[in-house]
C-alpha positions as CSV (number, residue, x, y, z in Angstrom):
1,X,15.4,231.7,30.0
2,X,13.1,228.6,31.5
3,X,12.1,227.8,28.3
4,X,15.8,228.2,26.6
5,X,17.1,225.4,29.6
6,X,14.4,222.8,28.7
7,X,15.1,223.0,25.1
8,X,18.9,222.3,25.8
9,X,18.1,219.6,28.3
10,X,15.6,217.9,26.0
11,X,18.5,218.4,22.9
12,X,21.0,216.4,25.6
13,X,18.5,213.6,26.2
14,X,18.2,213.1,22.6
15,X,21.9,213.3,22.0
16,X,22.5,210.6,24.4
17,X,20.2,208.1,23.3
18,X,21.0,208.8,19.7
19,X,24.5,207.9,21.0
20,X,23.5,204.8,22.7
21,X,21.8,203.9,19.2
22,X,25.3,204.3,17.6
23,X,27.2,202.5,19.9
24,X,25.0,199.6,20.6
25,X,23.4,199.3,16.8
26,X,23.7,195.2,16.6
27,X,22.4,194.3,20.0
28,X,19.7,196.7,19.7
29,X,18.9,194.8,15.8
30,X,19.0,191.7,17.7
31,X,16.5,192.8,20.8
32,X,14.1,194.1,18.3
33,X,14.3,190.7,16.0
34,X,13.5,188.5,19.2
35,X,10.4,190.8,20.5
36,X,7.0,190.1,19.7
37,X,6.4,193.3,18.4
38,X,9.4,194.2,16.9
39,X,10.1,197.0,19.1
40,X,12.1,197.8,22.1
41,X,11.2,197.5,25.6
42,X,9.9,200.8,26.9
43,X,12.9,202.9,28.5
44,X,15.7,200.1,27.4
45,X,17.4,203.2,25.5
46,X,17.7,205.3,28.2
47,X,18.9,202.8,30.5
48,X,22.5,202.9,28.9
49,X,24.7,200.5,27.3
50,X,24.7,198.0,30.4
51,X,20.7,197.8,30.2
52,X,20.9,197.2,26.9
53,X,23.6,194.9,27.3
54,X,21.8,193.0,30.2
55,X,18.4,192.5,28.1
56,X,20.2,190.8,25.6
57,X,22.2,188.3,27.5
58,X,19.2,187.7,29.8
59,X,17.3,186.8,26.9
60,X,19.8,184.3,25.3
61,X,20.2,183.1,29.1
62,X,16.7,182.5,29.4
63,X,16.5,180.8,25.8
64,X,19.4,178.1,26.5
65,X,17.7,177.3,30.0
66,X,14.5,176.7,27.9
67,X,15.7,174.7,25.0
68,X,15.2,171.7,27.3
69,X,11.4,172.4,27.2
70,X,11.4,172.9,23.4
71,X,13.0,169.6,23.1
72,X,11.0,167.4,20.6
73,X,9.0,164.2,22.6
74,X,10.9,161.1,21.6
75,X,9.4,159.0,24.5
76,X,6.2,160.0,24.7
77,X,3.4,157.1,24.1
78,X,0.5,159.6,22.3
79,X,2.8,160.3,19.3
80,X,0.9,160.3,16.0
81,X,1.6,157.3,13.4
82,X,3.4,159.9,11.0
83,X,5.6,161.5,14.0
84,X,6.7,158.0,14.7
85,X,7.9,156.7,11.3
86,X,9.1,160.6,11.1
87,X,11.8,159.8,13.7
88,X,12.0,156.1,13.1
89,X,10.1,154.4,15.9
């Protein structure tokens, strides 16, 4: 009978993230595009659709507050030759 409950609960479990799959298919495309390794963070699945939801909108957060420090180095003095004619200094 033990063994008949585990197999049911492990069927639920299974069922619910294949759900969350379903329902959260684009953001889930997106999260694995931006990570390293092409996968998902370990236990992002089963966290529901508002972990899911919050990895991807901390990670755009995080880009936009960044974008600053990805900015190219217009005033800086140790630009190469080519750099400089490249943005017309």
């Amino acid at each position: 009978m033990e063994v008949l409950r585990t197999k049911v609960k492990a069927f639920a479990r299974m069922n619910r993230i294949f759900k969350q799959i379903r329902e959260n298919q684009e953001e889930i495309l997106q999260i694995k595009k931006i990570s390293s390794n092409n996968k998902l963070p370990p236990g992002l699945i089963i966290g529901g659709q508002e972990s899911i939801h919050d990895y991807y909108i901390n990670f755009y957060t995080r880009k936009m507050q960044d974008s600053k420090n990805e900015a190219f180095p217009t005033l800086s003095k140790r630009l190469s030759q080519k750099t400089r004619t490249h943005i017309g200094r």
